[in-house]
Rosetta silent file (secondary structure, phi, psi, omega in degrees, C-alpha in Angstrom):
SEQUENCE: XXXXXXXXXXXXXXXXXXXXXXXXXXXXXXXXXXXXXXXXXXXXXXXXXXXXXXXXXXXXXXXXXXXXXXXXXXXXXXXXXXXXXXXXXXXXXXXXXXXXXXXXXXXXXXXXXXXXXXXXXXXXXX
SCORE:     score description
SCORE:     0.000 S_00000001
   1 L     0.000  141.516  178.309   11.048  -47.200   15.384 S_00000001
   2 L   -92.069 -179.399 -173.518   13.510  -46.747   17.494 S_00000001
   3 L  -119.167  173.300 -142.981   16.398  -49.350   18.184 S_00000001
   4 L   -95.458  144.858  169.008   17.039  -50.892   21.308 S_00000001
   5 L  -127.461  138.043 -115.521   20.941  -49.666   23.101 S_00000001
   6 L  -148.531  118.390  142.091   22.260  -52.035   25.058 S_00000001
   7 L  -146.388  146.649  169.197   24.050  -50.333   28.395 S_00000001
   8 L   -50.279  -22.635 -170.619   25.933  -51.099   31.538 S_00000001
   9 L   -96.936  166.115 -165.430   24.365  -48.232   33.590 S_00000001
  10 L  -127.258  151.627  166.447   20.242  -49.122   34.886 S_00000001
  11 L   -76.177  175.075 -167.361   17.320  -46.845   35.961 S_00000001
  12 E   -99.130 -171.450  152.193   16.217  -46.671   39.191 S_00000001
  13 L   -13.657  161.873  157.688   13.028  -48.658   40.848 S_00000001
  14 L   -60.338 -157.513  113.679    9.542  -48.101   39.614 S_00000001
  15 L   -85.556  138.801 -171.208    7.638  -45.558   41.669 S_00000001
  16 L   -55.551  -25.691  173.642    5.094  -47.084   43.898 S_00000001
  17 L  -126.593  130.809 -142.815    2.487  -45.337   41.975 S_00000001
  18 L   -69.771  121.517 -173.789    1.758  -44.630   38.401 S_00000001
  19 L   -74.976  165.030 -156.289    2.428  -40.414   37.180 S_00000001
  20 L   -79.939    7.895  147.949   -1.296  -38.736   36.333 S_00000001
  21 L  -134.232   59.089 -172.939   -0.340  -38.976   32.569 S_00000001
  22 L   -83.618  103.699 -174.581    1.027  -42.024   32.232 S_00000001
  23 L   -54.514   -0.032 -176.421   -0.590  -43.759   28.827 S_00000001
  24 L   -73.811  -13.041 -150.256   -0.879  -47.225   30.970 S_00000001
  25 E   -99.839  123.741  160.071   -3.279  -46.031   33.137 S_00000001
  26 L   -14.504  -56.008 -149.911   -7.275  -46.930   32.860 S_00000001
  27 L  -113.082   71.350  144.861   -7.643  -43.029   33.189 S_00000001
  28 L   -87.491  176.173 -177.054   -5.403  -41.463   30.809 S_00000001
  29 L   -88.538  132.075  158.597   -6.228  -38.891   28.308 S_00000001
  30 L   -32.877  133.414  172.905   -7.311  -40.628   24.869 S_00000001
  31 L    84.798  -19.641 -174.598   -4.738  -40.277   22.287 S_00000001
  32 L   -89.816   66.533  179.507   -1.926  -39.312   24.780 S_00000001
  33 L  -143.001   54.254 -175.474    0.938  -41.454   23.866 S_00000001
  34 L    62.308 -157.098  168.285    4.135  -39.012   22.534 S_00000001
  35 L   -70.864   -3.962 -150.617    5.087  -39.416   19.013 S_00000001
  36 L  -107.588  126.054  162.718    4.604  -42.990   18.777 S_00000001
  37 L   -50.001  165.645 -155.663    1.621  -44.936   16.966 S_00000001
  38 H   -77.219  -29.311 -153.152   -0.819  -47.272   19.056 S_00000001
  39 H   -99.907  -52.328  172.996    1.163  -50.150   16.973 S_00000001
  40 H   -48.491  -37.985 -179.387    4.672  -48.783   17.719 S_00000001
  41 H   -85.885  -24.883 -168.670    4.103  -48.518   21.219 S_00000001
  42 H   -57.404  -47.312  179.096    1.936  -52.049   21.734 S_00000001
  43 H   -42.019  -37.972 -156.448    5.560  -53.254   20.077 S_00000001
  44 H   -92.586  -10.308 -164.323    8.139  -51.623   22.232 S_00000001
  45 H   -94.610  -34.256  171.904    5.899  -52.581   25.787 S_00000001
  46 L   -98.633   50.995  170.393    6.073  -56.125   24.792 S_00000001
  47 L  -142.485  155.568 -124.799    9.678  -56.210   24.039 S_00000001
  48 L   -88.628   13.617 -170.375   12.420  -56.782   26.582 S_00000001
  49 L   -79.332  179.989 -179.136   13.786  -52.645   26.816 S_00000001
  50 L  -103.276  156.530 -130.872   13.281  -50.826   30.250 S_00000001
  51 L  -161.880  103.037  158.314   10.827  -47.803   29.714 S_00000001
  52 E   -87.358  143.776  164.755   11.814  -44.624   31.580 S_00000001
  53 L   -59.372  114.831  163.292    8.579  -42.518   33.314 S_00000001
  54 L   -57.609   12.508 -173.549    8.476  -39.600   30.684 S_00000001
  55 L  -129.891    9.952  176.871    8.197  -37.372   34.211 S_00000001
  56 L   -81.700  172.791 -177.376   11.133  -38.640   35.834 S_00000001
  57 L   -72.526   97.438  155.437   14.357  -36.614   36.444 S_00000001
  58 L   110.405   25.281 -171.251   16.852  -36.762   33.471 S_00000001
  59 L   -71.718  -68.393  171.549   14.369  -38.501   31.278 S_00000001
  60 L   -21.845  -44.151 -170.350   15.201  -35.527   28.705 S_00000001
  61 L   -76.266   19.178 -176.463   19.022  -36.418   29.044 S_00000001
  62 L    17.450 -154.377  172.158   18.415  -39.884   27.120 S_00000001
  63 H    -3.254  -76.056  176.990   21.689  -42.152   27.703 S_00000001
  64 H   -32.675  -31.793  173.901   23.175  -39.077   29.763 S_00000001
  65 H  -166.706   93.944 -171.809   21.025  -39.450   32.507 S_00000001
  66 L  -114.986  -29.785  162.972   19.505  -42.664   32.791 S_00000001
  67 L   -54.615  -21.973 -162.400   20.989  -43.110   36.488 S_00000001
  68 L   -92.597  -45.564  175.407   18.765  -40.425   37.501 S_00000001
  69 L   -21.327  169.303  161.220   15.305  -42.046   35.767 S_00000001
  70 E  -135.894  179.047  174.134   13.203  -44.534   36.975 S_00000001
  71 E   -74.522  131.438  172.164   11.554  -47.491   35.148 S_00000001
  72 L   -57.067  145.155  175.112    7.492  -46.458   33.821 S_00000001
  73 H  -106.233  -15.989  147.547    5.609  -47.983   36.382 S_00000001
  74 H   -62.011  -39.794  156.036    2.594  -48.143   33.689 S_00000001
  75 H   -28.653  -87.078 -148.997    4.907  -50.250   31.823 S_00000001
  76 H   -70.227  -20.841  169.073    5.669  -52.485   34.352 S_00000001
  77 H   -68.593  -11.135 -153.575    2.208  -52.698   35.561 S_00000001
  78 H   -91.616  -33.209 -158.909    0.936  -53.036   31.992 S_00000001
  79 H   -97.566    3.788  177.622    4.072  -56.387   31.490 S_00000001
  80 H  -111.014  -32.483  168.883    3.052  -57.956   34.805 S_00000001
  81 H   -27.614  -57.943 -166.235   -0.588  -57.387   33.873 S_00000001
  82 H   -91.394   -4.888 -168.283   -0.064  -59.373   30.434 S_00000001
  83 H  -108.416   31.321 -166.091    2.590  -61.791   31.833 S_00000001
  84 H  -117.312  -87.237 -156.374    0.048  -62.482   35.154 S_00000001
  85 H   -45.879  -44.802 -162.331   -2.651  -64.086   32.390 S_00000001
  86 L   -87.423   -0.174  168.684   -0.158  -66.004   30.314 S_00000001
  87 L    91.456   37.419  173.407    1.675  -67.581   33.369 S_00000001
  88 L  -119.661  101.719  176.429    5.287  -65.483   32.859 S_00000001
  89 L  -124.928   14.370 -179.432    6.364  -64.164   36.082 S_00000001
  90 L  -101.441  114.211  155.710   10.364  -64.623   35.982 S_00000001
  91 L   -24.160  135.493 -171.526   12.595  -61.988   35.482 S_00000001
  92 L  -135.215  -17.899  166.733   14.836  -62.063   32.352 S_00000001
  93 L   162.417 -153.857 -166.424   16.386  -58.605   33.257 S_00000001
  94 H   -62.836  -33.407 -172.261   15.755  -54.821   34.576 S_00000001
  95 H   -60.621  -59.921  151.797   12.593  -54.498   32.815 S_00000001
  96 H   -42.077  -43.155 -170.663   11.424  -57.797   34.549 S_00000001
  97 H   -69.854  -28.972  169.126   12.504  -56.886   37.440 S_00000001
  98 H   -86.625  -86.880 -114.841   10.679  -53.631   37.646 S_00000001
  99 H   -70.822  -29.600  169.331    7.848  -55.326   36.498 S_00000001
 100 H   -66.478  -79.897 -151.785    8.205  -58.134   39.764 S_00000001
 101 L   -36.488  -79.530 -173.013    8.376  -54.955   41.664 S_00000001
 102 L   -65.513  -45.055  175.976    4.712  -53.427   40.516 S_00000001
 103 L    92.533  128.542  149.738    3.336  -56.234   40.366 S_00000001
 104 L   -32.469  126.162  168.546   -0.360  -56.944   38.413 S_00000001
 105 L  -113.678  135.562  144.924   -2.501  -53.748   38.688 S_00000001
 106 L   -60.555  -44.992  159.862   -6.414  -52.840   38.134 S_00000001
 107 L   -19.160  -57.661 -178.026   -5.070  -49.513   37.617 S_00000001
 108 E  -108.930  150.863 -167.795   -3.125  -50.175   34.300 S_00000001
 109 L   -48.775  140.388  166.997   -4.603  -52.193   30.622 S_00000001
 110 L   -77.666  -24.394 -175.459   -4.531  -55.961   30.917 S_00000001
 111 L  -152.640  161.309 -178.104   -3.757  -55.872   26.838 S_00000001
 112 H   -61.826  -25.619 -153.598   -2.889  -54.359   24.112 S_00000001
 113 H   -94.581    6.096  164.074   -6.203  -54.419   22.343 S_00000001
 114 H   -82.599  -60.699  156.236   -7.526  -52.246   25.960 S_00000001
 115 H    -4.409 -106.280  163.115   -4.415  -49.905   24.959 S_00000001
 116 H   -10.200  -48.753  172.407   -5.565  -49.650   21.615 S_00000001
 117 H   -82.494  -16.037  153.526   -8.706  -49.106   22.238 S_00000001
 118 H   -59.024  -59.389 -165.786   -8.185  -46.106   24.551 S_00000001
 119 H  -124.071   26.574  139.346   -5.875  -44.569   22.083 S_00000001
 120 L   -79.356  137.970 -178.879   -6.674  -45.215   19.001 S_00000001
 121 L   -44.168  130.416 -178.801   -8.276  -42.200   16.752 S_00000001
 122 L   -90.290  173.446 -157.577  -11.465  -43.186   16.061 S_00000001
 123 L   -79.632  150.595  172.314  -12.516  -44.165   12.915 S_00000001
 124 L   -70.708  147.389 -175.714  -14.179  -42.116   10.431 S_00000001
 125 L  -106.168  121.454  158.736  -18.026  -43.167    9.061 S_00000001
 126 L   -32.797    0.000    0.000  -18.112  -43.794    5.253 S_00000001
């Protein structure tokens, strides 16, 4: 897993709309979620780091070019989504903040176990 770095410089705004292979999205491809495991990623969306869009400009450039990035906007729809049901809607930092921004969506999973269930492999029959 990876660990969380702590920096002074921030990503930019969400984009008003969600990129077409963005794993957050209702329509995504099954299975389409990097290197990461359905349990690794359920972890990292509900924990406090900001989430660059894997299509944004300088996403490749980790640290190095994080000014140019923007915040996933499947993220933040997916953290206003789950913090909409339980009654959390105050910012705590950038990740909140993009997440105020987007706003609850129909568009992106209300929960992890819709997540999950989209992209996990399915199971084998005995």
């Amino acid at each position: 897993m990876p660990k969380l770095i702590l920096t002074e410089k921030s990503m930019r705004e969400p984009a008003k709309t969600m990129c077409a292979e963005c794993p957050l999205s209702r329509q995504s491809t099954p299975g389409f979620i990097g290197g990461y495991t359905v349990a690794q990623y359920i972890e990292i969306l509900h924990g406090p780091a900001s989430i660059a869009c894997h299509m944004s400009r300088g996403f490749k450039d980790g640290l190095e070019g994080i000014e140019d990035q923007r915040h996933c906007t499947g993220v933040a729809a997916y953290r206003a989504n789950v913090a909409a049901r339980g009654g959390l809607m105050e910012p705590v930092g950038t990740a909140m903040a993009a997440m105020l921004i987007i706003g609850p969506r129909a568009d992106a999973f209300a929960g992890s176990w819709e997540f999950a269930e989209r992209h996990e492999p399915p199971k084998k029959e005995d």
